[in-house]
C-alpha positions as a Markdown table, in Angstrom:
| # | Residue | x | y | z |
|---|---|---|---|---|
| 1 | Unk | -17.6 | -4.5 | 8.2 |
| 2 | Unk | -14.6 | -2.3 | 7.4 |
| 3 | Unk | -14.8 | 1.0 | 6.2 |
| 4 | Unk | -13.4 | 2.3 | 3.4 |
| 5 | Unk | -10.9 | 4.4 | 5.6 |
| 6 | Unk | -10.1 | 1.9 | 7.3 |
| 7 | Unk | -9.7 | -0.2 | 4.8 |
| 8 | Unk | -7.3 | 2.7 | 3.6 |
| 9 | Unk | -5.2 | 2.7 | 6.4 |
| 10 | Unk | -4.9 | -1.4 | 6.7 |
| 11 | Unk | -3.1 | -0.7 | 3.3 |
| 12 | Unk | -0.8 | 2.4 | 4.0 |
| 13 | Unk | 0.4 | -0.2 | 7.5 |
| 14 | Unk | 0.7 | -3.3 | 4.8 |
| 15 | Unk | 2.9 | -1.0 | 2.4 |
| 16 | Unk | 5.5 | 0.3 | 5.2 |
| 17 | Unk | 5.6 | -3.4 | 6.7 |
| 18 | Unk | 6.7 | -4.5 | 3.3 |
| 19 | Unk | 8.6 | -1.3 | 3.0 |
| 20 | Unk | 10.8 | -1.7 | 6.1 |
| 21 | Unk | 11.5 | -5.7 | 5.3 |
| 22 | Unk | 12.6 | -4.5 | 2.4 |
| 23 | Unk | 15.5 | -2.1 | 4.2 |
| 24 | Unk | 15.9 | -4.8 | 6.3 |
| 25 | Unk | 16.9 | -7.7 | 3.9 |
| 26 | Unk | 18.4 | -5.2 | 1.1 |
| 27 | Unk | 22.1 | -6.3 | 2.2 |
| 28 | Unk | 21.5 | -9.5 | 3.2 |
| 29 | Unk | 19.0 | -11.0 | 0.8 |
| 30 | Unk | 18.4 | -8.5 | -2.1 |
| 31 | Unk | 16.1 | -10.6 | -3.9 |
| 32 | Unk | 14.1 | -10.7 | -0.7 |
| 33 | Unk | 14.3 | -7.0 | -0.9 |
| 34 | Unk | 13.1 | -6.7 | -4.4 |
| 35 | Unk | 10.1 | -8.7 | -3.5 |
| 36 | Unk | 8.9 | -7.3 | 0.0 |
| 37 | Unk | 9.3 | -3.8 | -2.6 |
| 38 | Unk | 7.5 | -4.9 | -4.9 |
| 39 | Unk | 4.6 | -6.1 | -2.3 |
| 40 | Unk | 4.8 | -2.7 | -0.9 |
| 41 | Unk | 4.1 | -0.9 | -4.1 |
| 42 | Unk | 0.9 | -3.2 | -4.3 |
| 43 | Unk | 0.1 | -2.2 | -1.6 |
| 44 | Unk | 0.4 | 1.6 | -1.9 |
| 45 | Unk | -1.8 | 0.8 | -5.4 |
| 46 | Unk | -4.5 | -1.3 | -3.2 |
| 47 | Unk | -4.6 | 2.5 | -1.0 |
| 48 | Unk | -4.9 | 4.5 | -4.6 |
| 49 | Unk | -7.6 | 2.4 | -5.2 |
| 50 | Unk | -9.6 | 3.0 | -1.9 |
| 51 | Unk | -8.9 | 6.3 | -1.8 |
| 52 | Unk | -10.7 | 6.8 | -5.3 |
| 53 | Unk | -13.5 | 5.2 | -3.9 |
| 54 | Unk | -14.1 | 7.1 | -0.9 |
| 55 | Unk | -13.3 | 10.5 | -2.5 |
| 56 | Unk | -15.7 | 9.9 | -5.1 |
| 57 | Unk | -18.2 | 8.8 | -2.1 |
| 58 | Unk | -17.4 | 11.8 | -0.6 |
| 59 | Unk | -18.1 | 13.9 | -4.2 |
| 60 | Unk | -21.1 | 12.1 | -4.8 |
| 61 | Unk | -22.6 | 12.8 | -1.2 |
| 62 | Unk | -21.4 | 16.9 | -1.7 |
| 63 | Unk | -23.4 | 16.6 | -5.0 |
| 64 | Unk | -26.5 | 15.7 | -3.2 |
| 65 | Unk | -26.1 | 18.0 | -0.4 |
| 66 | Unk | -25.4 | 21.1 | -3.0 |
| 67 | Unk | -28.1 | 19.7 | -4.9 |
């Protein structure tokens, strides 16, 4: 199973993917573009997500320790 880290950084590779198609088919295609943008803008809100996760993980297991 995938950690949540990892799970983060799956997301930030997605998001520049669809980030670079987008670039790539701006000129040629722009409709394309506006959807491989729009994909990677999920994506970067999939990685927001995660990362709320994990830093409240993280608080919670500081909590504990401080106690």
């Amino acid at each position: 199973m995938e950690t949540l880290p990892d799970m983060i950084q799956d997301e930030i590779r997605d998001a520049e993917k669809y980030a670079r198609c987008a670039l790539e088919y701006k000129e040629k295609d722009p409709e394309m573009a506006q959807m491989f943008y729009d994909l990677s803008l999920e994506e970067k809100e999939h990685m927001e997500k995660l990362f709320k996760m994990e830093k409240e993980k993280i608080e919670h297991m500081q909590a504990m320790f401080n106690g």
